[in-house]
Structure formats: structure tokens, C-alpha cells
C-alpha positions in Angstrom: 104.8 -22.0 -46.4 104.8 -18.2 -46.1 104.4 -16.1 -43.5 100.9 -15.6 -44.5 99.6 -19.0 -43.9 98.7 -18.3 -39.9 96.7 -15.0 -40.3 94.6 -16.4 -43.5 93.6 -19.6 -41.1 92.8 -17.1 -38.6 90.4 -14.9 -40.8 88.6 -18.6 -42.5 88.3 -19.6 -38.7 86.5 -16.2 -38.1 83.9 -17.4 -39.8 82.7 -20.1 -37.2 81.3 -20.0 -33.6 84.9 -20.8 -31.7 88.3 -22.6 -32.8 87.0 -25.1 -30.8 84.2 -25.7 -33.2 86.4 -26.2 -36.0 89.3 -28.1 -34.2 86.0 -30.5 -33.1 85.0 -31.1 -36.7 88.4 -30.8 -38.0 89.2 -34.1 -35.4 92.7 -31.6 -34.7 93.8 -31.1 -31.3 93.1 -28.0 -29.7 96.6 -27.5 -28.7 98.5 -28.3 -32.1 96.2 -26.5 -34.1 97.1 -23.3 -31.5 100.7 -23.5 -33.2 99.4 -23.0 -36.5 97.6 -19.8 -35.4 100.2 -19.1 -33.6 102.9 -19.7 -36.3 104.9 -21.8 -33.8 104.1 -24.7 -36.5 103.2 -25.7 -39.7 100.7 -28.8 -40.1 101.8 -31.9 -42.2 100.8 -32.4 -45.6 98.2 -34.7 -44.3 96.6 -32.1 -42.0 97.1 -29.2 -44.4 94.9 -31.7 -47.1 92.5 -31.7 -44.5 92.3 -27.8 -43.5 91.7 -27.0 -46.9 89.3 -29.5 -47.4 87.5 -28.4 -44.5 87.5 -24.9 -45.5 87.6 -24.7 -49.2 90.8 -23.3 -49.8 93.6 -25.0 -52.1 97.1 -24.7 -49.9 98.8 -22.3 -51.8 95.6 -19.9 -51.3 96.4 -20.1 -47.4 99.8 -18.5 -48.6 98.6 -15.6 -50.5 99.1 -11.9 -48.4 96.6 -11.1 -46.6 94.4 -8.7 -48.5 94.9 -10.4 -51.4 93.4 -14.1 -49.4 90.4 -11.6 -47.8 89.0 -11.1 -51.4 89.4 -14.1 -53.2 87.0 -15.7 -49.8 85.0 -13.5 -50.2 85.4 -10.8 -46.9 85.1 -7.8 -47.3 87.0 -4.7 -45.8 85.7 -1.8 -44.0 86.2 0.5 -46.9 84.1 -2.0 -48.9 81.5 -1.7 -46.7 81.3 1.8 -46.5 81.0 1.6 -49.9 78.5 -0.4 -49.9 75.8 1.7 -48.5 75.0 3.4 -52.0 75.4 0.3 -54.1 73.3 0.7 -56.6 72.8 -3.0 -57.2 72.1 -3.8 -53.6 69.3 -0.9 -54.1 68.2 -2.8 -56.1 68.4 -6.3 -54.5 66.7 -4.9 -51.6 62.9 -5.0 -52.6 63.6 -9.1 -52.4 64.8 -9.0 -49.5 62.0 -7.1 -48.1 59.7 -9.5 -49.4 61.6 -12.5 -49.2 60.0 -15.5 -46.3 62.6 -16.8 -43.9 65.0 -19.3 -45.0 66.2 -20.5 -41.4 64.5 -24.1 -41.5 66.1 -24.9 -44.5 70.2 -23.3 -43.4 72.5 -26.2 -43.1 74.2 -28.8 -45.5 73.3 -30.5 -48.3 74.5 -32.9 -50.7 73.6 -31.5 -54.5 73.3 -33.7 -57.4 73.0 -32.7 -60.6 73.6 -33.9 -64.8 77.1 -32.6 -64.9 76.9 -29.5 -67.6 80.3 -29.6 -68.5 80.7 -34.1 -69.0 77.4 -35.4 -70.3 76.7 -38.5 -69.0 78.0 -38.1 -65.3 76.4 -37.1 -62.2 78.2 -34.0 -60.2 77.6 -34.1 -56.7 78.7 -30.8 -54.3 78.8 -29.8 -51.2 76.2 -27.0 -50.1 76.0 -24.7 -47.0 73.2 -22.5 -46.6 73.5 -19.9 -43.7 72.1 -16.9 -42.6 74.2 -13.8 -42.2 73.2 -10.3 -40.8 69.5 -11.1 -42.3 70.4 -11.8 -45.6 70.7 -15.6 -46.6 74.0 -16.8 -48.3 75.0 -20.0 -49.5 78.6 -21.9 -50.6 79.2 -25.1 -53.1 82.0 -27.0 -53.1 82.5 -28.5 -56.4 85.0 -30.9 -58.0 85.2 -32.2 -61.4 87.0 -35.3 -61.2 87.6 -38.1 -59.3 90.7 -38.6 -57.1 93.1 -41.5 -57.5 94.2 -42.1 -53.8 94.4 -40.7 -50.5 97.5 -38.2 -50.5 96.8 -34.4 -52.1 99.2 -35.6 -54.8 96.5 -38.1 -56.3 93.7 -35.4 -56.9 94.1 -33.8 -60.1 90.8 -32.9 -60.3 88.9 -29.4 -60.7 88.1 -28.0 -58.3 85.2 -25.0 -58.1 84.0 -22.7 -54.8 80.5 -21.1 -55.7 79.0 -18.0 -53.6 75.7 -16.9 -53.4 72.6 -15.3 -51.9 69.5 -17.3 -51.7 65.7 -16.0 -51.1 62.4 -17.6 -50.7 59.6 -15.9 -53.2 56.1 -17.3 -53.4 56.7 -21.1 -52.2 59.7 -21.1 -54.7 63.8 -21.3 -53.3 65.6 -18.8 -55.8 69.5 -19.3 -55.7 72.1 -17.1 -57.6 76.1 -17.7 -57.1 79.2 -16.7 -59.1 82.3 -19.4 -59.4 84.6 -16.8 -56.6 88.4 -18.6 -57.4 87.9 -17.6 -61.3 84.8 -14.7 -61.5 84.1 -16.0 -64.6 80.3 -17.7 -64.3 77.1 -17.7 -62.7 74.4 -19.9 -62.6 71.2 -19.8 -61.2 68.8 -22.8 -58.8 64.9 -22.9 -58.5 64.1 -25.6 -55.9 60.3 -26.2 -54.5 60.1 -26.2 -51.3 59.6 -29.0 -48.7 56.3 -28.9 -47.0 57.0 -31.8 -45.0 57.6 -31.4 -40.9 61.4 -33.1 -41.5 63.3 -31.7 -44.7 65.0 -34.7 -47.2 65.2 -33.7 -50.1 64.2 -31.0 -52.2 63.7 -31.2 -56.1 64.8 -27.6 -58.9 66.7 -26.8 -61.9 69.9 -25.2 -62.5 71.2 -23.0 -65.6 74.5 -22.3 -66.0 77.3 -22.9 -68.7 79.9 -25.7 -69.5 83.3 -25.3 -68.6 84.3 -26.0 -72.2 85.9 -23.6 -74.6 82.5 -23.1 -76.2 81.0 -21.8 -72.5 78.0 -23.4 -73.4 74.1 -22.2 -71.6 72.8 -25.2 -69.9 70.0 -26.6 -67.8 69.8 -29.6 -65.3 67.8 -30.9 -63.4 68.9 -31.2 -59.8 68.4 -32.5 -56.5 69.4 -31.3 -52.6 69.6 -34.0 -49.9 69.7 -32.4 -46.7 72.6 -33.5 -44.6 72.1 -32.1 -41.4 72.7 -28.0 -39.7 76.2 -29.4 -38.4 78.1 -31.5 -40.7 81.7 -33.4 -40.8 82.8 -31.6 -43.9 85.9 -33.4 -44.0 83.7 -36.5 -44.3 81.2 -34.6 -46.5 83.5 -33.3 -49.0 85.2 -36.6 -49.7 81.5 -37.2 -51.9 82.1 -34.3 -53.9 83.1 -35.5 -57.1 82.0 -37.1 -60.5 79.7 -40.1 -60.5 79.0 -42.7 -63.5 75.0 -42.4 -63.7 74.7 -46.2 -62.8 77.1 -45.5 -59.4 75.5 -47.8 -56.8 76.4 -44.7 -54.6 74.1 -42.7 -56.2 70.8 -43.7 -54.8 68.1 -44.7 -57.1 65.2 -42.2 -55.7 67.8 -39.5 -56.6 68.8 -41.1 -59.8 64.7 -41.2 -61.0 64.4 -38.1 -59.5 67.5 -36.6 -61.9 65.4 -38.1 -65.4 62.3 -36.9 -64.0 61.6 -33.7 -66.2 58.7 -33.2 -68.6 59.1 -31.1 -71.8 55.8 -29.5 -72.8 55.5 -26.6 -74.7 59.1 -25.9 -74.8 59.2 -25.5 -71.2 60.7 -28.0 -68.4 58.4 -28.9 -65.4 59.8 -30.7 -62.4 56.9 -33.4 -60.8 
């Protein structure tokens, strides 16, 4: 592994309260996982699986240089930022941000399962975090196409997806718009209603987006968001990201009605 590999882990560690934080949910001692910040060390394939896992990176990603790793996550450099101040397009973002409702009951992690666009018949379920940042209210989604064959990295052939996006609360609706960050070659868009109730469980939308076919084609889902908690295991978590056969006694019924429970009229889809 290159020389890279310990300031990359130090800059996807940035992005959480402490190292102790993520050594906690990581179940990595505090003292070993030092040495990989350090570069005294390199983790095992085992514990690399399960730093990637936990952060969304594949292992040869942690390897890149260092400016190279900063874009493809998504940070941003000081020169960006600077530049940023007469974007054009967040001009004109920032009307919806102005009158946007706060978010902050709803930030944490969720469970998102959907009619997979891209193998008719399956269920996709992904991995959601929905944070607030600086004001604005941002969002990640784990996804992977595929189910693995065993335990070691060696059995996962699937494809794997890392979604970014900003999120905003108009008029009792949840708007959601990402872009697929390893490749830069999709968007889609989410429309959930909102949960009214004093606990949040689930919340009920629609998704457009396109197939990962050759044809690219436009599609719509329905799709539904179980609420996992604000502080998750994501090892744990992301080990349910993958494809599910629609009768999957792991997918739970409620959810499963709740994915055939559209209505077309007048050309239109209508969530109950």
C-alpha cells in the first residue's frame, strides 16, 4: 500500500467528531489504529475490508495521492472555496435554502429500499446518512449491486455505487438530489412525505433515475426509508446493502406492500 494510504484515512476521519468516535464504531483499538495514521503499520486485509466498509472507500482509493483522494470524496480545497463564492449555480440554489424548514429531526441513518432500476425484479437496499453541514443539509448512499459470496473482500464482486447530495424540506415535502461521485456519470432525484409522527420509522417517496444498462434507461421507483438511528454501526449496517429477491423473508412485509403500493391515475404516480 502506498504512501498515501495514512494521510487519505486521516482526511475521511476528519469528517467525524474524534478518532475515538470512529475507532468506537470501527470495534479497532485506539492504539493500533494510531499506527495506521501514523504510518507505523498497515491494517490486515481483514481490517482494511472493514475501514473501507466503514467509510465508503474501495482500498485502492485509500492509495490514490492526496489531491487526487480529496476530490473523488468529495472535499473541497481552499481555492475551491474561494471560488465558490460567485458560483453561479449556488446563486441559484440559494433561494431554497432560504426557504427551506430544518431537516435536523430527520439527520441520521437509514436503511433505503427501493425496485432496483437497473435488475427488475429485485429489491436494492442502501445505506443513507443524512447530516447537517455549515447550514446546508447533505446526504450519502451507499449502494451495492450484488450480493457477496463469503466473508473475505475476495468474495464480493459486486457493484459498488457512493451517491452525494443535498437535501431540503419545501412545503411538507423531503426533496433529495445526488450525483453517483466514484463515476460522475448520473443523478437521480427522491420525493419522501414527511413523518408527522412524535418517533420517525419510516418514511414513504419516489425516486427517478436511470439504469445502469448500456441503454441508460429514465426510471421511477417507488421507495421506502427506515430510520435506523442518529449513531449507527455501519460496519453492521452496510453488510444489508445489497440485492434482495422480492419474496426475501429479510425484507419485511410492511416494506414489501409498502414498495407495490403506487396508484397510476391520470398518468401520474401517487404514493398512499
Amino acid at each position: 500500500m502506498s504512501d498515501h494510504f495514512s494521510p487519505n484515512l486521516k482526511l475521511l476521519c476528519s469528517h467525524y467528531r474524534s478518532i475515538a468516535e470512529v475507532c468506537r464504531q470501527l470495534a479497532i483499538n485506539r492504539a493500533q489504529f494510531n499506527k495506521y495514521l501514523s504510518g507505523q503499520s498497515r491494517p490486515t486485509a481483514y481490517n482494511l475490508k472493514r475501514i473501507c466498509d466503514f467509510f465508503g472507500v474501495e482500498d485502492y482509493e485509500l492509495g490514490l495521492p492526496a489531491e487526487q483522494f480529496a476530490g473523488l470524496i468529495g472535499a473541497r480545497s481552499g481555492a475551491q472555496e474561494r471560488a465558490a463564492a460567485g458560483d453561479p449555480l449556488l446563486e441559484l440554489l440559494q433561494p431554497l435554502r432560504e426557504h427551506a424548514s430544518s431537516l435536523s429531526r430527520y439527520c441520521g441513518y437509514y436503511l433505503e429500499y427501493a425496485n432496483c432500476m437497473s435488475v427488475p425484479g429485485q429489491i436494492l437496499v442502501s445505506l443513507v446518512q443524512l447530516r447537517e453541514e455549515r447550514g446546508s443539509y447533505l446526504f450519502e448512499r451507499q449502494e451495492r449491486q450484488g450480493r457477496p459470496h463469503g466473508p473475505g473482500p475476495e468474495a464480493d464482486d459486486s457493484v459498488r455505487c457512493r451517491y452525494l447530495g443535498a437535501a431540503f424540506y419545501l412545503q411538507d415535502r423531503l426533496f433529495l438530489i445526488d450525483y453517483e461521485s466514484l463515476t460522475g456519470n448520473e443523478m437521480s432525484q427522491t420525493i419522501l412525505i414527511p413523518s408527522f409522527k412524535s418517533r420517525i420509522t419510516r418514511l414513504n417517496g419516489l425516486k427517478t433515475g436511470v439504469s445502469s444498462g448500456d441503454r441508460r434507461t429514465p426510471a421511477c421507483t417507488r421507495v421506502v426509508w427506515e430510520f435506523l438511528g442518529a449513531e449507527v454501526n455501519r460496519v453492521n449496517a452496510y453488510r444489508q446493502v445489497m440485492l434482495y429477491a422480492p419474496d426475501d423473508p429479510r425484507i419485511d412485509a410492511e416494506v414489501r406492500q409498502r414498495l407495490g403500493a403506487a396508484h397510476l391515475r391520470d398518468g401520474l404516480f401517487e404514493i398512499e
